[in-house]
N, C-alpha and C positions, 0 to 999 in steps of 0.2 A: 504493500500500500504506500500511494506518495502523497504527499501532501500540495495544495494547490489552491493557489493563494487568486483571491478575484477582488482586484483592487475598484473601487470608485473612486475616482479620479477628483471627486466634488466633495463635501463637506456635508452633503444631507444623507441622514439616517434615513428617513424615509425610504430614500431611493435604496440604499443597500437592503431595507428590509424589503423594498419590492424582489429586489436581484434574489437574497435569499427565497421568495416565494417560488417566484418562478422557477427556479432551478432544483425545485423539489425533485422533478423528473427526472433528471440528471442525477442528482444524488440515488435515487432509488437504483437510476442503473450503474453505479460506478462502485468499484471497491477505493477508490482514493477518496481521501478527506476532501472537503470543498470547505475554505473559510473567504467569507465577503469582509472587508473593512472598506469603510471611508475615509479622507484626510483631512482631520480638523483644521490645518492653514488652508485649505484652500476653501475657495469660493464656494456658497450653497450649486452654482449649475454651475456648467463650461458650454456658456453661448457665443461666445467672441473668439476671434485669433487669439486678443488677447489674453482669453481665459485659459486657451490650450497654452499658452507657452507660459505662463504664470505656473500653473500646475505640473509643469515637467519634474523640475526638482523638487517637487514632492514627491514626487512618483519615485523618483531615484533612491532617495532617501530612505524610503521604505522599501525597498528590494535590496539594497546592500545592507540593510538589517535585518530582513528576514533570513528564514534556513529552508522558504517553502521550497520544493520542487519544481514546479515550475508556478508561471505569473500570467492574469490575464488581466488587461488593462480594460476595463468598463465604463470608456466613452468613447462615441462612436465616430469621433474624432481619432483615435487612435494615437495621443498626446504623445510624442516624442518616443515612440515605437521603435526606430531603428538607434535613437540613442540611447534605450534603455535595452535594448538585443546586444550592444556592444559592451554594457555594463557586464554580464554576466552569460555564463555559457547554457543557463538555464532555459529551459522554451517560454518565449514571452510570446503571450497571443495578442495580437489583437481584436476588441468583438466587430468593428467594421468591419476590415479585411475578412475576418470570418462568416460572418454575416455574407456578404458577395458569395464566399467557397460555396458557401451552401445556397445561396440561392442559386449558382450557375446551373445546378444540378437539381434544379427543379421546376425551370422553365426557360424559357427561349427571351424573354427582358424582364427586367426586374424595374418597382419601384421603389421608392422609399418616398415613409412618411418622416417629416423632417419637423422640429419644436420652431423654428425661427427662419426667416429669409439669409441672416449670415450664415445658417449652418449649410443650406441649400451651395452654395458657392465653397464654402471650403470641402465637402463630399466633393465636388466636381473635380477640384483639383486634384486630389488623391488619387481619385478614379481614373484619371488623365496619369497621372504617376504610377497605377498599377495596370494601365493598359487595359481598363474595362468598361472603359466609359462607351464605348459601342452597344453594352447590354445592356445601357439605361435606359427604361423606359420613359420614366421622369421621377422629379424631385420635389415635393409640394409639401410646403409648410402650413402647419397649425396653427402657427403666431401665437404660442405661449410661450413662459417662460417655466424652467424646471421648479420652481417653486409653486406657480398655476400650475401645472401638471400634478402634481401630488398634494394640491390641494381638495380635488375635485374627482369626478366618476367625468374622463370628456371621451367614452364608448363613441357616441353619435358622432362626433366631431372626427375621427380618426377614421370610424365607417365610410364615413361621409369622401371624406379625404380618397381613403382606397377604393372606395367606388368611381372617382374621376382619374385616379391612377389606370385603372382595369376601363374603364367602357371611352375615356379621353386617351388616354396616353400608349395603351396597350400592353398595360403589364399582365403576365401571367402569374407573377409571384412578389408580394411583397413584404418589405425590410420594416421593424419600425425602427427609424433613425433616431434613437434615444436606448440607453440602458433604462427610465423609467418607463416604458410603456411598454415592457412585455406581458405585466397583466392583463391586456386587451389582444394579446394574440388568440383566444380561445374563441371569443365572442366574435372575433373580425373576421377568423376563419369561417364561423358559421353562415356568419350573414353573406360572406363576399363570394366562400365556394372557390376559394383560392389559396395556393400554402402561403401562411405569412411565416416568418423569419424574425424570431426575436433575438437578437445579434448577444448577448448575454449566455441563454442557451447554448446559441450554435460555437460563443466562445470558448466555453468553458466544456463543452464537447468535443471539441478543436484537441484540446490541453490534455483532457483522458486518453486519446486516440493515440496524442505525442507521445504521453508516458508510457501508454499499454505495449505500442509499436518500438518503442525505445529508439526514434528517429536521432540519430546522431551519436549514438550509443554502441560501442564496439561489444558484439552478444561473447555471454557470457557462456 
């Protein structure tokens, strides 16, 4: 059994305790430890550039002190991801990146529901950097902030949203672009009849697979 650490990248409990819900299923099928923390310096969200590169060295800080096995960063920003893979030889997931693996492999474009118009533009870029920006269907914001997001039940709102991703854009499978909105993946599946992708999940599923598979690992 390894241990496997799912960082929130923000300062709201909230969110880690959504992260923890959801990834009930994932615990149920893993023999590794799953623990969620948050990072009290930083921000309650990370909706800005700015927020992603404020939060980096926190991220840092907490993985050169931890002893977990491996690290999955949970925001969907993927904060300072390849400088925090250079920190340590451990598997650092990302849940965006992740999120993408698996939706490539469950339909022909993907969309994502996104909290803010800034996040919509820094996804692109990424996208554009991992060379997948061809399977985007589209990007379409909710226009809340992660603190309105865990205030409230916004089900309709995100329905709403995946229904113009899927019948406007063409998506056959969508992301929701937030670690707090994977408690709406159950309810959005039903309504929409399409696989949604809660990037949490599919990261920390990501993480089991590394470990199970021992990728980078000379077998024993």
């Amino acid at each position: 059994m390894a241990n496997i650490l799912v960082i929130n990248p923000n300062s709201s409990i909230d969110v880690t305790r959504s992260m923890e819900a959801c990834l009930s299923i994932v615990v149920a099928a893993t023999r590794h430890a799953i623990e969620c923390t948050e990072l009290p310096k930083s921000p309650p969200g990370i909706e800005t550039d700015d927020h992603v590169a404020e939060v980096v060295p926190h991220i840092e800080e907490r993985v050169i002190a931890s002893d977990a096995d491996a690290f999955v960063l949970s925001c969907f920003s993927d904060p300072g991801i390849r400088h925090i893979r250079n920190l340590t030889s451990r598997p650092v997931i990302g849940i965006a990146e992740a999120a993408y693996l698996a939706a490539l492999g469950l339909g022909n474009r993907f969309g994502i529901i996104s909290l803010g118009p800034s996040s919509v533009a820094r996804h692109l870029r990424y996208l554009k950097e991992l060379k997948l920006d061809l399977r985007l269907a589209g990007d379409r914001s909710i226009d809340m902030t992660v603190v309105e997001l865990m205030a409230g039940d916004v089900v309709d709102t995100v329905s709403r949203t995946g229904e113009v991703l899927r019948d406007v854009d063409g998506a056959d499978v969508l992301i929701l672009g937030c670690a707090g909105l994977g408690s709406y993946r159950a309810d959005m599946e039903e309504r929409l009849g399409i696989p949604v992708v809660d990037p949490v999940q599919a990261g920390v599923a990501l993480a089991c697979t590394t470990l199970d598979l021992r990728y980078g690992k000379k077998a024993s």
